[in-house]
PDB file with SEQRES, HELIX, SHEET and CRYST1 records, atoms N, CA, C and O in Angstrom:
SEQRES   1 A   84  UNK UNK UNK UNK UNK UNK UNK UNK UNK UNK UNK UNK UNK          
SEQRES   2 A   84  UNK UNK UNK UNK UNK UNK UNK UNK UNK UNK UNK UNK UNK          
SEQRES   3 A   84  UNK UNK UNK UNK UNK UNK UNK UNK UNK UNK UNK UNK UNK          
SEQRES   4 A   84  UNK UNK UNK UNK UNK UNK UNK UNK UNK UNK UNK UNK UNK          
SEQRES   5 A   84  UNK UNK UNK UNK UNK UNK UNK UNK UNK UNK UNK UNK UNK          
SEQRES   6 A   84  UNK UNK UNK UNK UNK UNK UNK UNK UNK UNK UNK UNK UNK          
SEQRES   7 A   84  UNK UNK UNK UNK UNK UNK                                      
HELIX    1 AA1 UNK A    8  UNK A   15  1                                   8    
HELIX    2 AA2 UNK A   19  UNK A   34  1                                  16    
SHEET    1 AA1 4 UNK A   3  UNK A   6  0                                        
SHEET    2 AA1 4 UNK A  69  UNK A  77  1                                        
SHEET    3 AA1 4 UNK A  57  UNK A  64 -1                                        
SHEET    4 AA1 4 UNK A  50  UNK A  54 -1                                        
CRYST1    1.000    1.000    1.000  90.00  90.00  90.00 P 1           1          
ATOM      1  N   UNK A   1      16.187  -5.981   3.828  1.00  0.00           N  
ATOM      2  CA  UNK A   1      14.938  -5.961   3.099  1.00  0.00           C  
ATOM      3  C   UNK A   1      13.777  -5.989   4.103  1.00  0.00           C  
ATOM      4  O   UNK A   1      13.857  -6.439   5.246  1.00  0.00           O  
ATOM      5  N   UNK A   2      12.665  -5.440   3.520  1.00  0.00           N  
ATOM      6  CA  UNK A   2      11.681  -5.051   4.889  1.00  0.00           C  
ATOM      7  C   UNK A   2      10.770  -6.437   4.257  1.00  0.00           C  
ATOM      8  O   UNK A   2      10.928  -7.076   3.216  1.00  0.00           O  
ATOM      9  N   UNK A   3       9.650  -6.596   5.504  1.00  0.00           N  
ATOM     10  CA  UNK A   3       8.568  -7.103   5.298  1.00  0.00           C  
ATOM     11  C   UNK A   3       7.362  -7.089   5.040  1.00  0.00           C  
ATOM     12  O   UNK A   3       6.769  -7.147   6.117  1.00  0.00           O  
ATOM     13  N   UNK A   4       6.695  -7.048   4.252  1.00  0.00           N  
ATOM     14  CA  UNK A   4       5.092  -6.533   3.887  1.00  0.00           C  
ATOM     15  C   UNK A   4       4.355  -7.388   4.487  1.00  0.00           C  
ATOM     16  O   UNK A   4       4.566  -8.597   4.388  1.00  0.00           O  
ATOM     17  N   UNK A   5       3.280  -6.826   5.272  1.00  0.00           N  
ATOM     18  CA  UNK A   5       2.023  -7.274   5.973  1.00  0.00           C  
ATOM     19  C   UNK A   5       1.041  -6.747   5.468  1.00  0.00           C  
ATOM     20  O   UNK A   5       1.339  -5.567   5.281  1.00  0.00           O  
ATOM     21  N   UNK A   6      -0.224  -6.991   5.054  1.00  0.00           N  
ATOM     22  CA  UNK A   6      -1.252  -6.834   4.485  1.00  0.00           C  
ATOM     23  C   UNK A   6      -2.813  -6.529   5.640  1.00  0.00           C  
ATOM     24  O   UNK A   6      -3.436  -7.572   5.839  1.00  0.00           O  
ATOM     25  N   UNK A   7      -3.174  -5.766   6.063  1.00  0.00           N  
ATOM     26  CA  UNK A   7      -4.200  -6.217   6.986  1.00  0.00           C  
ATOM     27  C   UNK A   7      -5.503  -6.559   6.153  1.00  0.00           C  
ATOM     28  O   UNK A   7      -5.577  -6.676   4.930  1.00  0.00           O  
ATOM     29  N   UNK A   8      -6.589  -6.703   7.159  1.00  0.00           N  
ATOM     30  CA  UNK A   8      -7.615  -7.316   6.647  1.00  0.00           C  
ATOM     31  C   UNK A   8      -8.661  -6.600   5.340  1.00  0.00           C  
ATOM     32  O   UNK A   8      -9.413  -7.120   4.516  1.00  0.00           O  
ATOM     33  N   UNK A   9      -8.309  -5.288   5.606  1.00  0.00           N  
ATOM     34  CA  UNK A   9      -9.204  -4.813   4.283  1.00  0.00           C  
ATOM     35  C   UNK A   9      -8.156  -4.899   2.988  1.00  0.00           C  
ATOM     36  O   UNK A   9      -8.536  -5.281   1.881  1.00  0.00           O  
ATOM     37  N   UNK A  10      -6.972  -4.548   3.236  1.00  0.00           N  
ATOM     38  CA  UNK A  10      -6.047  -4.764   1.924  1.00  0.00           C  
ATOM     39  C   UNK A  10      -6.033  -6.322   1.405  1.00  0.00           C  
ATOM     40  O   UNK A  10      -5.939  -6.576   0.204  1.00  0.00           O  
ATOM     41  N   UNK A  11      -6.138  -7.365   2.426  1.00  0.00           N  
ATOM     42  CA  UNK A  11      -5.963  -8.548   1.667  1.00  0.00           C  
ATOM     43  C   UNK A  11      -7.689  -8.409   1.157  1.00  0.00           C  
ATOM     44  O   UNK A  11      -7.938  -8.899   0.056  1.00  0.00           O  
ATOM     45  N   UNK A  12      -8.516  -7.949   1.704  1.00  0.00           N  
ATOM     46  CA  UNK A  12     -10.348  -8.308   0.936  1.00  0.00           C  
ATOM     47  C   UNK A  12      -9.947  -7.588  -0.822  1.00  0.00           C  
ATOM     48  O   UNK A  12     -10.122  -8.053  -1.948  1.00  0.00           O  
ATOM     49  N   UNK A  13      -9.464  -6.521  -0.417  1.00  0.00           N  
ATOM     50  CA  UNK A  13      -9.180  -5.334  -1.627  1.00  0.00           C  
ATOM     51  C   UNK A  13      -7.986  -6.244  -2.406  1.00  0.00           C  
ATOM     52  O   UNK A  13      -7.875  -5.674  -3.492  1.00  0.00           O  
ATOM     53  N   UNK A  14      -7.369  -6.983  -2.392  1.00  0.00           N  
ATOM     54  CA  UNK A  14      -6.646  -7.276  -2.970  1.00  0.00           C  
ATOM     55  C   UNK A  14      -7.500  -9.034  -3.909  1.00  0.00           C  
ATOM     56  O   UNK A  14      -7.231  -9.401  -5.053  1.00  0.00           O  
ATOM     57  N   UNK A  15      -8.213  -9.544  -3.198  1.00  0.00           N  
ATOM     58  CA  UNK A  15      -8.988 -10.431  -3.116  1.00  0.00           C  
ATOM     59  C   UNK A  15     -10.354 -10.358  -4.099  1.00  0.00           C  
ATOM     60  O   UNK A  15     -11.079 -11.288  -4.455  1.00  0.00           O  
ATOM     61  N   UNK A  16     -10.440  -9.017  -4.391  1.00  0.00           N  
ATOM     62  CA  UNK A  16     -11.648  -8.492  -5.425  1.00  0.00           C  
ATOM     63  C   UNK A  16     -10.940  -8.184  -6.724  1.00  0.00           C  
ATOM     64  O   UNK A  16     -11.446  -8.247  -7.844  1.00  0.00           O  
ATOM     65  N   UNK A  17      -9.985  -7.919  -6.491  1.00  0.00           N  
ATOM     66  CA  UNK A  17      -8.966  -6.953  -7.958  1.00  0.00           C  
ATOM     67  C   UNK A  17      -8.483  -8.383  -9.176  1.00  0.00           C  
ATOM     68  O   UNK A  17      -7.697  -9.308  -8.972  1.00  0.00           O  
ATOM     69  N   UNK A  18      -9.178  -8.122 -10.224  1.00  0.00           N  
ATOM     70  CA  UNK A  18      -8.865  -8.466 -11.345  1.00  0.00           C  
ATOM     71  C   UNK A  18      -7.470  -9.204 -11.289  1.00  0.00           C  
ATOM     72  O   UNK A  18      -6.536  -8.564 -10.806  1.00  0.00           O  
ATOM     73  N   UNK A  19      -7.229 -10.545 -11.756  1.00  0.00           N  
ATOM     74  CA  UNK A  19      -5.810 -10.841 -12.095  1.00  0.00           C  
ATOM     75  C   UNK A  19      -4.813 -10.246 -12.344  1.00  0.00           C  
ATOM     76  O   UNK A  19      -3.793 -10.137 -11.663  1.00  0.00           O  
ATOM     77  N   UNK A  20      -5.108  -9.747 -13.534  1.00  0.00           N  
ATOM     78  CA  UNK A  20      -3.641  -8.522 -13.892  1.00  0.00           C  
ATOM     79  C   UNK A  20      -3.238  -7.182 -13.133  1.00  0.00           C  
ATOM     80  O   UNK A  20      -2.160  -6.592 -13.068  1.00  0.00           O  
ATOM     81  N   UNK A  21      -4.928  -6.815 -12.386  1.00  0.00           N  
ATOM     82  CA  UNK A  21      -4.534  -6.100 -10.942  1.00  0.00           C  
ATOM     83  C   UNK A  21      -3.552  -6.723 -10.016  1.00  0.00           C  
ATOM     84  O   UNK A  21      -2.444  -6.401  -9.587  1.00  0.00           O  
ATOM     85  N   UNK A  22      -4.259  -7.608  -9.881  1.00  0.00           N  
ATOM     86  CA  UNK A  22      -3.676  -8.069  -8.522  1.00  0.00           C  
ATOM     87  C   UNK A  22      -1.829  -8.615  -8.866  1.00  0.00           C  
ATOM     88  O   UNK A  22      -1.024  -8.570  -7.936  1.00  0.00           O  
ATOM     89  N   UNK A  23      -1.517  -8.954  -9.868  1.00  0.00           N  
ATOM     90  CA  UNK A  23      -0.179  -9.648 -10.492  1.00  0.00           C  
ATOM     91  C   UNK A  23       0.437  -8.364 -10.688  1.00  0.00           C  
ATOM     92  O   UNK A  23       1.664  -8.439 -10.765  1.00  0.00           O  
ATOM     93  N   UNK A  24      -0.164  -6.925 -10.816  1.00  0.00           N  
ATOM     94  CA  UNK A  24       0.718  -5.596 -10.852  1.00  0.00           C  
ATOM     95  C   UNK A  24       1.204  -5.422  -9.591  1.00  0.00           C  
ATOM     96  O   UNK A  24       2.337  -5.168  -9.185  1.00  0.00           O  
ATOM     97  N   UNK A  25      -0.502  -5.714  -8.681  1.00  0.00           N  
ATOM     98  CA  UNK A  25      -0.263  -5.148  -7.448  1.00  0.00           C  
ATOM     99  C   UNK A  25       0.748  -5.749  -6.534  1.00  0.00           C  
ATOM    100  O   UNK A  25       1.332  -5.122  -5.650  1.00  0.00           O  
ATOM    101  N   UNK A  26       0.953  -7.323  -6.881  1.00  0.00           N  
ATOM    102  CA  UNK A  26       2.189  -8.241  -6.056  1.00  0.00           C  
ATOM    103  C   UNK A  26       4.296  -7.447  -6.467  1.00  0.00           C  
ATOM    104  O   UNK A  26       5.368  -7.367  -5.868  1.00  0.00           O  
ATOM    105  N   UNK A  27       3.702  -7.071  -7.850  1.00  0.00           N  
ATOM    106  CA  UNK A  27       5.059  -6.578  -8.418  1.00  0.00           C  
ATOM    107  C   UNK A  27       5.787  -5.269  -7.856  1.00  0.00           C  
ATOM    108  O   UNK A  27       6.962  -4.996  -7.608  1.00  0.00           O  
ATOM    109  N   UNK A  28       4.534  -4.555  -7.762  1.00  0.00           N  
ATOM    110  CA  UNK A  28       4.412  -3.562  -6.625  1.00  0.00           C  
ATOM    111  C   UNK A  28       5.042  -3.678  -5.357  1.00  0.00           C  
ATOM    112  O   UNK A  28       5.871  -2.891  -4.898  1.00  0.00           O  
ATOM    113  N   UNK A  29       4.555  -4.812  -4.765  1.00  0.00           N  
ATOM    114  CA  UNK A  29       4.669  -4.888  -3.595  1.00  0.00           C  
ATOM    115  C   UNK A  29       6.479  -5.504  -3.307  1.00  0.00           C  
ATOM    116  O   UNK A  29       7.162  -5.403  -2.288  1.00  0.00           O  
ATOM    117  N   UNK A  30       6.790  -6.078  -4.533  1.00  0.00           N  
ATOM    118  CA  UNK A  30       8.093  -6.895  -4.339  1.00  0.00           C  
ATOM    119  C   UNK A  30       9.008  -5.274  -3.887  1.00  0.00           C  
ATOM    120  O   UNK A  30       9.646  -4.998  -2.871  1.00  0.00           O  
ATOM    121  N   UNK A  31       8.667  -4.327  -5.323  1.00  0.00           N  
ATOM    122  CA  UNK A  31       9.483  -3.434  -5.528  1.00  0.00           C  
ATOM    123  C   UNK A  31       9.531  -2.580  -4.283  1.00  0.00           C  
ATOM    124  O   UNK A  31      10.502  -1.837  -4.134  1.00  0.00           O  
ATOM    125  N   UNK A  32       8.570  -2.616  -3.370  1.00  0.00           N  
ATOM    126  CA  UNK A  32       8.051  -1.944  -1.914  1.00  0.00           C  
ATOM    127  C   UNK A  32       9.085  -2.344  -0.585  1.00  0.00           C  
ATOM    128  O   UNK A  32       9.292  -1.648   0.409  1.00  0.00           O  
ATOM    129  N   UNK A  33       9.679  -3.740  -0.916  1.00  0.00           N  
ATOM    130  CA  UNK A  33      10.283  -4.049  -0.017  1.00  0.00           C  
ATOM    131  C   UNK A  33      11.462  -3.802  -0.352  1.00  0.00           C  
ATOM    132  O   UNK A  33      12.089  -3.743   0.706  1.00  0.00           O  
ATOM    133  N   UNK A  34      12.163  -3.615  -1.219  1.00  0.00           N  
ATOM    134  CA  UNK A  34      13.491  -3.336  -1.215  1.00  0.00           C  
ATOM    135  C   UNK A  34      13.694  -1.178  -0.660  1.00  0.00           C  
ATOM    136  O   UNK A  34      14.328  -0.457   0.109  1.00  0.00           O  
ATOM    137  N   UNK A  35      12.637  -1.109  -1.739  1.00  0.00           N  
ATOM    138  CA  UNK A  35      12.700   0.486  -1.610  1.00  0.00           C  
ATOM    139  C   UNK A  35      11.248   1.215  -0.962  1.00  0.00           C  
ATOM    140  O   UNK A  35      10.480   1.904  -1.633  1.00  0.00           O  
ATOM    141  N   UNK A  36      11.144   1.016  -0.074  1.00  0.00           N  
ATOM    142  CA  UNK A  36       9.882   1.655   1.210  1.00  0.00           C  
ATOM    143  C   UNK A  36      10.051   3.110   0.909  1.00  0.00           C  
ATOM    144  O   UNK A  36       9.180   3.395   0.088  1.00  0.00           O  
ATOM    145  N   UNK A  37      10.549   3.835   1.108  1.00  0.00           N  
ATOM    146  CA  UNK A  37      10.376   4.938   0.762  1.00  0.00           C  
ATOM    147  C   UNK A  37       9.711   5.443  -0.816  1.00  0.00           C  
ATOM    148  O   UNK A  37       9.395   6.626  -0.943  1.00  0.00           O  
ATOM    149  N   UNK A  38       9.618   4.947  -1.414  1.00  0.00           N  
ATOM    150  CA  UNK A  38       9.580   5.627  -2.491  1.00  0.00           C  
ATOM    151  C   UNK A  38       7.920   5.928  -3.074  1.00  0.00           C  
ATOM    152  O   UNK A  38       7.606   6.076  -4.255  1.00  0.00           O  
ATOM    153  N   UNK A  39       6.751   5.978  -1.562  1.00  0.00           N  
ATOM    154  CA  UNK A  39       5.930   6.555  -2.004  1.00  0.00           C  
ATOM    155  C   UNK A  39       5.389   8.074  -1.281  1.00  0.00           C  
ATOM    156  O   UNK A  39       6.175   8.799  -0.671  1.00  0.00           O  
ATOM    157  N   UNK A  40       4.302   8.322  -1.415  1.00  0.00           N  
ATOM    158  CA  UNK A  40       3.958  10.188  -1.305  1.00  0.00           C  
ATOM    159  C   UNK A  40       3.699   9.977  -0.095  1.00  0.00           C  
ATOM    160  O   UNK A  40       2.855   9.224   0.389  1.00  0.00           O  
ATOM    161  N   UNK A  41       4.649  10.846   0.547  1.00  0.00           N  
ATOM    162  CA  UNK A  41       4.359  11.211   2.043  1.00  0.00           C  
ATOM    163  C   UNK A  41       2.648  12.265   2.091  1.00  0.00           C  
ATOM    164  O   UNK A  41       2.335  13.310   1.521  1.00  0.00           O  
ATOM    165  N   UNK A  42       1.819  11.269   3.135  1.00  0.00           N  
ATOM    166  CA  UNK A  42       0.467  12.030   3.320  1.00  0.00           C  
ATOM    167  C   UNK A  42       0.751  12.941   4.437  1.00  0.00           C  
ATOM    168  O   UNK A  42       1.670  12.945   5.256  1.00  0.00           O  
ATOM    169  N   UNK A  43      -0.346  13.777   4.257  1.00  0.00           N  
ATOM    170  CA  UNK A  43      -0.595  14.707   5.335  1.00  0.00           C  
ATOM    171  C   UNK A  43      -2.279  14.762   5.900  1.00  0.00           C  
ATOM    172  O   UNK A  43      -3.284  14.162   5.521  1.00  0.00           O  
ATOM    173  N   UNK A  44      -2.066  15.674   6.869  1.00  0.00           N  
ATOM    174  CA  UNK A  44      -3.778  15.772   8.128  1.00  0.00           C  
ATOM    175  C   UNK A  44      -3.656  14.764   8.389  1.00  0.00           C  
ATOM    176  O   UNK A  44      -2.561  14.256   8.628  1.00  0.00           O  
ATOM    177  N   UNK A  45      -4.708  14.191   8.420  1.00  0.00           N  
ATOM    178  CA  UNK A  45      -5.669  12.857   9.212  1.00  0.00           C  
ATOM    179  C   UNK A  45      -4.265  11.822   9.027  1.00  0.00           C  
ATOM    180  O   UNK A  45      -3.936  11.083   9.955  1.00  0.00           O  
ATOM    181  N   UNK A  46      -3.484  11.861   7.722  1.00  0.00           N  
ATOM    182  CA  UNK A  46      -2.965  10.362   7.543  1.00  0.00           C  
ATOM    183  C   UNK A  46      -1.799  10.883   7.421  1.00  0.00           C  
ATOM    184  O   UNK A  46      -1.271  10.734   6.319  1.00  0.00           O  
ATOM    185  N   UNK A  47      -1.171  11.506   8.289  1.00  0.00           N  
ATOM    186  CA  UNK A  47       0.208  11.989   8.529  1.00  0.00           C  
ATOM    187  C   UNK A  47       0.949  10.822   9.066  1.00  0.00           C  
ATOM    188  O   UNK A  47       0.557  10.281  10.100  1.00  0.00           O  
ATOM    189  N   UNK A  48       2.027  10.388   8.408  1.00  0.00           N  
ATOM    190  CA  UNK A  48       2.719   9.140   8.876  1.00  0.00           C  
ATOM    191  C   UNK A  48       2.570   8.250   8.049  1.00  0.00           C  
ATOM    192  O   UNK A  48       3.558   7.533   7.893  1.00  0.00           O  
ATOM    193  N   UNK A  49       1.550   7.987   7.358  1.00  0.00           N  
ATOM    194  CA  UNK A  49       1.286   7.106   6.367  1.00  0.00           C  
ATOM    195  C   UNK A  49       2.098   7.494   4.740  1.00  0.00           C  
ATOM    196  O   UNK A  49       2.438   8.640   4.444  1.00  0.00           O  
ATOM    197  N   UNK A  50       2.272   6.429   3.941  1.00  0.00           N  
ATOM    198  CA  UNK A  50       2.374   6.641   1.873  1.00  0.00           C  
ATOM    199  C   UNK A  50       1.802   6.132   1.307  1.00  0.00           C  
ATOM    200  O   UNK A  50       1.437   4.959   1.390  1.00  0.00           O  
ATOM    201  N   UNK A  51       1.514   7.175   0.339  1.00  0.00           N  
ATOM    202  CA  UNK A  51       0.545   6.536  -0.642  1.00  0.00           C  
ATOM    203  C   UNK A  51       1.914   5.878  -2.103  1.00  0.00           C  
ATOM    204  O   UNK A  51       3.065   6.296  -2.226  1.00  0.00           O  
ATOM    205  N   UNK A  52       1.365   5.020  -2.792  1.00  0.00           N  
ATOM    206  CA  UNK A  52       1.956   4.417  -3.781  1.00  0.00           C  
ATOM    207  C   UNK A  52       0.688   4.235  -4.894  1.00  0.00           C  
ATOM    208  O   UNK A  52      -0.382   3.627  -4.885  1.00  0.00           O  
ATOM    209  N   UNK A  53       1.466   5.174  -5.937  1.00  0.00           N  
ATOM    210  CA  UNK A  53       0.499   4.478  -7.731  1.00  0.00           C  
ATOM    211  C   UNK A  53       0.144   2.953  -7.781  1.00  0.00           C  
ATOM    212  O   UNK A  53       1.075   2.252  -7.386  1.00  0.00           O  
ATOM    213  N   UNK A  54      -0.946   2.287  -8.161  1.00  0.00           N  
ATOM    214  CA  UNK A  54      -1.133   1.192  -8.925  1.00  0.00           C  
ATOM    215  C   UNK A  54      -2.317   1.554 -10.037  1.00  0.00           C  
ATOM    216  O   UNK A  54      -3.285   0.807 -10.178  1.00  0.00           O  
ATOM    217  N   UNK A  55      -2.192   2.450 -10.607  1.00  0.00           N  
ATOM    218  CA  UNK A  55      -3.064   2.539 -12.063  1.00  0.00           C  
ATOM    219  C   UNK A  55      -3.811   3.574 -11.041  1.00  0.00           C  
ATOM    220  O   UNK A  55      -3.276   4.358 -10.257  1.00  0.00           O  
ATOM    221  N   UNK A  56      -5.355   3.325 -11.303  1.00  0.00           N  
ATOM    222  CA  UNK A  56      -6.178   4.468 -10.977  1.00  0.00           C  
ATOM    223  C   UNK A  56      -6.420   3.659  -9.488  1.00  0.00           C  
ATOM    224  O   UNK A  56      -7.430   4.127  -8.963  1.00  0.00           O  
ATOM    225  N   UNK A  57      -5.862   2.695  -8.734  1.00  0.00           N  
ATOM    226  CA  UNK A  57      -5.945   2.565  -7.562  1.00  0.00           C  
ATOM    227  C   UNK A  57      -4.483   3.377  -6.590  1.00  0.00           C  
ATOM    228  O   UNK A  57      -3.608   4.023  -7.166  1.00  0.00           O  
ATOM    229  N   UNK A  58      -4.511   3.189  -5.351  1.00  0.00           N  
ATOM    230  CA  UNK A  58      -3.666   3.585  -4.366  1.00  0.00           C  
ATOM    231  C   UNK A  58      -3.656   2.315  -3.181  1.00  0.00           C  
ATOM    232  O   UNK A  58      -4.522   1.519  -2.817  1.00  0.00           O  
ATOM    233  N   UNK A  59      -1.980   2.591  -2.710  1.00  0.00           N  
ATOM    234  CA  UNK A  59      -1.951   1.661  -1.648  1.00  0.00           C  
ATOM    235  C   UNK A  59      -1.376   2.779  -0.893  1.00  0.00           C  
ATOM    236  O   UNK A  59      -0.401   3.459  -1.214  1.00  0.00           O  
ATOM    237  N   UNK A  60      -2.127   2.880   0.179  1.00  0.00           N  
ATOM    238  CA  UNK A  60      -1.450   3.186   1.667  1.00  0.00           C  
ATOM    239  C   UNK A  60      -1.369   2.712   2.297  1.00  0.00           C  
ATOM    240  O   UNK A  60      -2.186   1.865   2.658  1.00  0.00           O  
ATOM    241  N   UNK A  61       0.467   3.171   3.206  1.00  0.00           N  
ATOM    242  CA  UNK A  61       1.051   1.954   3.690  1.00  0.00           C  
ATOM    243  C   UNK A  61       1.744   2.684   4.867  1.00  0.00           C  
ATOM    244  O   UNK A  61       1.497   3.890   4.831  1.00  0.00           O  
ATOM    245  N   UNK A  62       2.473   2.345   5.817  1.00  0.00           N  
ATOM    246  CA  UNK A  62       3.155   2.765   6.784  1.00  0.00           C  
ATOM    247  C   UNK A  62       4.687   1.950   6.980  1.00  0.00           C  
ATOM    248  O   UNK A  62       4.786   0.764   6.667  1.00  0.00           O  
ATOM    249  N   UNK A  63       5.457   2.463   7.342  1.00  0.00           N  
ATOM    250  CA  UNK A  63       7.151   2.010   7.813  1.00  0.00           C  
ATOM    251  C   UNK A  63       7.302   1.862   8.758  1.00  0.00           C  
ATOM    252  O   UNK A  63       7.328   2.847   9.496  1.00  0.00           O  
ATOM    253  N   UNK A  64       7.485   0.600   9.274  1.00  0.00           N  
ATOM    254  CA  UNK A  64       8.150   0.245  10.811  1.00  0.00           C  
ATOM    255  C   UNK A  64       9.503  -0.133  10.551  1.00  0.00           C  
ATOM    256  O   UNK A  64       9.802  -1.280  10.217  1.00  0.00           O  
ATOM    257  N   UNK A  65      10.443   0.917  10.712  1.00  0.00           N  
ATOM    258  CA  UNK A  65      12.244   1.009  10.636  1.00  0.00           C  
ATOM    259  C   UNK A  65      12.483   0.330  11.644  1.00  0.00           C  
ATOM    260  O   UNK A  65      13.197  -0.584  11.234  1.00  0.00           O  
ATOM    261  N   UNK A  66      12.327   0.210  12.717  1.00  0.00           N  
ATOM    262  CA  UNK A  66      12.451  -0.661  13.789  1.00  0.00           C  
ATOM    263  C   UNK A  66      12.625  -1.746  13.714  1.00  0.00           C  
ATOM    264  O   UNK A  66      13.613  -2.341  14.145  1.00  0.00           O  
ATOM    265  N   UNK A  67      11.170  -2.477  12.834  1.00  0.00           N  
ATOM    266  CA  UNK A  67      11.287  -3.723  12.754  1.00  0.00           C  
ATOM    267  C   UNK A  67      11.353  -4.341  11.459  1.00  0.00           C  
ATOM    268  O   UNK A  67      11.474  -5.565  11.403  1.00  0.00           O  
ATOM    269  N   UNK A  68      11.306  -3.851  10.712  1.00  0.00           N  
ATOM    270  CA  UNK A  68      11.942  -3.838   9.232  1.00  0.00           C  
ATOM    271  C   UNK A  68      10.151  -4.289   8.282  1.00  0.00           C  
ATOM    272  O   UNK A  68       9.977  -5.118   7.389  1.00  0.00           O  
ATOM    273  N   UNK A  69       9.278  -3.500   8.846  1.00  0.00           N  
ATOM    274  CA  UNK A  69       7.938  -4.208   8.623  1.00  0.00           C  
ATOM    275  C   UNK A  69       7.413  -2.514   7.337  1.00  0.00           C  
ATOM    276  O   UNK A  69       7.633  -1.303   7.291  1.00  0.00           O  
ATOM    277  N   UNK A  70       6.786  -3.391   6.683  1.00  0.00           N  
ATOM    278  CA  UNK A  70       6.052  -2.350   5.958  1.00  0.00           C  
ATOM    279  C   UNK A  70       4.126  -2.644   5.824  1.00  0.00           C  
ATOM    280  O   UNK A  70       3.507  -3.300   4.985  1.00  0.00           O  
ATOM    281  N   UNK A  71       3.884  -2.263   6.399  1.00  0.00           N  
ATOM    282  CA  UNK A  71       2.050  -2.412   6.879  1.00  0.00           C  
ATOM    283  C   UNK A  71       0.994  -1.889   5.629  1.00  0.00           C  
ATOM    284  O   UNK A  71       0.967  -0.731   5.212  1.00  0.00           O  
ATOM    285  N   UNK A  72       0.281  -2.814   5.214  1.00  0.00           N  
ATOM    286  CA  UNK A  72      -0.604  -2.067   3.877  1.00  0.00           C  
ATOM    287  C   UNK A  72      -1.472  -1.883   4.660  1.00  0.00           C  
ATOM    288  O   UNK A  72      -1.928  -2.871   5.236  1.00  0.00           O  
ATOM    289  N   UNK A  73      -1.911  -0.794   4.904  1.00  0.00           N  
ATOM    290  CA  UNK A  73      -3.637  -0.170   5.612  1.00  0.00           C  
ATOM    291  C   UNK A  73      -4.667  -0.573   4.485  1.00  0.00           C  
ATOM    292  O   UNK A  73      -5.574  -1.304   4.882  1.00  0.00           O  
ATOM    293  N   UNK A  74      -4.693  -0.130   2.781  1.00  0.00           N  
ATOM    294  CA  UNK A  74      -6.118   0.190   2.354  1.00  0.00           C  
ATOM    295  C   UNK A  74      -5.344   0.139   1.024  1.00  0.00           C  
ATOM    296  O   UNK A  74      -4.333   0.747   0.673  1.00  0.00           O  
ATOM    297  N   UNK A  75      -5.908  -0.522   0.555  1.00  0.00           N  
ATOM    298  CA  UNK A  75      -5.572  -0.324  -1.399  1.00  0.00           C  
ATOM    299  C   UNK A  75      -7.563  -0.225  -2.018  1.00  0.00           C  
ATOM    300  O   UNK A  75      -8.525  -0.947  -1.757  1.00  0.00           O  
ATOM    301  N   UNK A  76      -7.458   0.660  -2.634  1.00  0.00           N  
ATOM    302  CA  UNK A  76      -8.574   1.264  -3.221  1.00  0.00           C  
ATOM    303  C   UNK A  76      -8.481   2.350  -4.636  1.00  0.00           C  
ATOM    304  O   UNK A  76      -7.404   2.801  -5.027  1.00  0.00           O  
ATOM    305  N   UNK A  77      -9.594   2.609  -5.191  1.00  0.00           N  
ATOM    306  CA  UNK A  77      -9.841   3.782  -5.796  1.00  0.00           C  
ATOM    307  C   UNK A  77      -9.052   5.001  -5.572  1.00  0.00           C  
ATOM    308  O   UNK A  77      -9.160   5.528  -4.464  1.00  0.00           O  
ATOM    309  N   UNK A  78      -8.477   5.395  -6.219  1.00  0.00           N  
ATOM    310  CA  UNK A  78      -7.699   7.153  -5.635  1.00  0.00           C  
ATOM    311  C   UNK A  78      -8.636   8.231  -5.150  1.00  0.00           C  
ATOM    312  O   UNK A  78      -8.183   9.217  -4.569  1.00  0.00           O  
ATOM    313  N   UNK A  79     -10.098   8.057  -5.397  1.00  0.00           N  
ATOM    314  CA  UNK A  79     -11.097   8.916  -4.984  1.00  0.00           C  
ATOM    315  C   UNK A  79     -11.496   8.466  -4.189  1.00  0.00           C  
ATOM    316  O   UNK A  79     -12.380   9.256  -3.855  1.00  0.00           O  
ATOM    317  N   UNK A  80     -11.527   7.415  -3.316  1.00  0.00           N  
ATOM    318  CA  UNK A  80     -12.060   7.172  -2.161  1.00  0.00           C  
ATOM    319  C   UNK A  80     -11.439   6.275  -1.169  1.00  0.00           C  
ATOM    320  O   UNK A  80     -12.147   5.659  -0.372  1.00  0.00           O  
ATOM    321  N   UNK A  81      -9.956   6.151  -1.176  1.00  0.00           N  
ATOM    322  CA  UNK A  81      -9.110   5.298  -0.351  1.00  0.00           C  
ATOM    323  C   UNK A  81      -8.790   6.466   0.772  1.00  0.00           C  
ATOM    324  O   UNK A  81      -8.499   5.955   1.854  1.00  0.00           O  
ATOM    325  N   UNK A  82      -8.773   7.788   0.781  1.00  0.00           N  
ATOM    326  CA  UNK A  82      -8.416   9.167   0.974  1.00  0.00           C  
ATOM    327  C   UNK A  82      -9.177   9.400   2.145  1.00  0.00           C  
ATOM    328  O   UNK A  82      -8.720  10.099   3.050  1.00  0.00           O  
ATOM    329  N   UNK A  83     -10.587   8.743   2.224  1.00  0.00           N  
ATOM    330  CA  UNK A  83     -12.042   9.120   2.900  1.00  0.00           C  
ATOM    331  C   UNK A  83     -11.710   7.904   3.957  1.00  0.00           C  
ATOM    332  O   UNK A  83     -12.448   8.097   4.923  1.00  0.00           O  
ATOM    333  N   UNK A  84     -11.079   6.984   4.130  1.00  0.00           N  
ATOM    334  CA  UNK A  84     -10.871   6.341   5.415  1.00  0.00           C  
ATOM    335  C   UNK A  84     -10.639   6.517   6.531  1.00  0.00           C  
ATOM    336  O   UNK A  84     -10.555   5.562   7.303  1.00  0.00           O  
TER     337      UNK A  84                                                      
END                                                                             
């Protein structure tokens, strides 16, 4: 099972989001560690990175197979998490 790390704008972004956001967004995150793969491989600028659904927000995230780590960069808006 991997590990989720949160950096500093995902925990602020996570820190603003509504209760029942944020209680989706943890359920999310459980389901993230067993199965890492299972969001949209990006491309250009954020090649290497996945994006994952949470309603009309997005989490992008990255895979360290190495170390069994899964990194949240940015949870935001789907119209403007993209522009980072």
């Amino acid at each position: 099972m991997y590990e989720v790390i949160l950096n500093k704008d995902a925990m602020r972004a996570m820190d603003k989001m509504p209760p029942k956001a944020r209680e989706r967004a943890f359920k999310l995150l459980e389901r993230l560690k067993k199965e890492p793969q299972q969001g949209k491989r990006l491309h250009g600028e954020l090649e290497g990175l996945l994006s994952l659904r949470l309603g009309l927000r997005r989490i992008v995230y990255e895979i360290d197979n190495k170390q069994n780590l899964i990194v949240i960069h940015a949870i935001g808006p789907r119209g403007d998490i993209y522009k980072r």
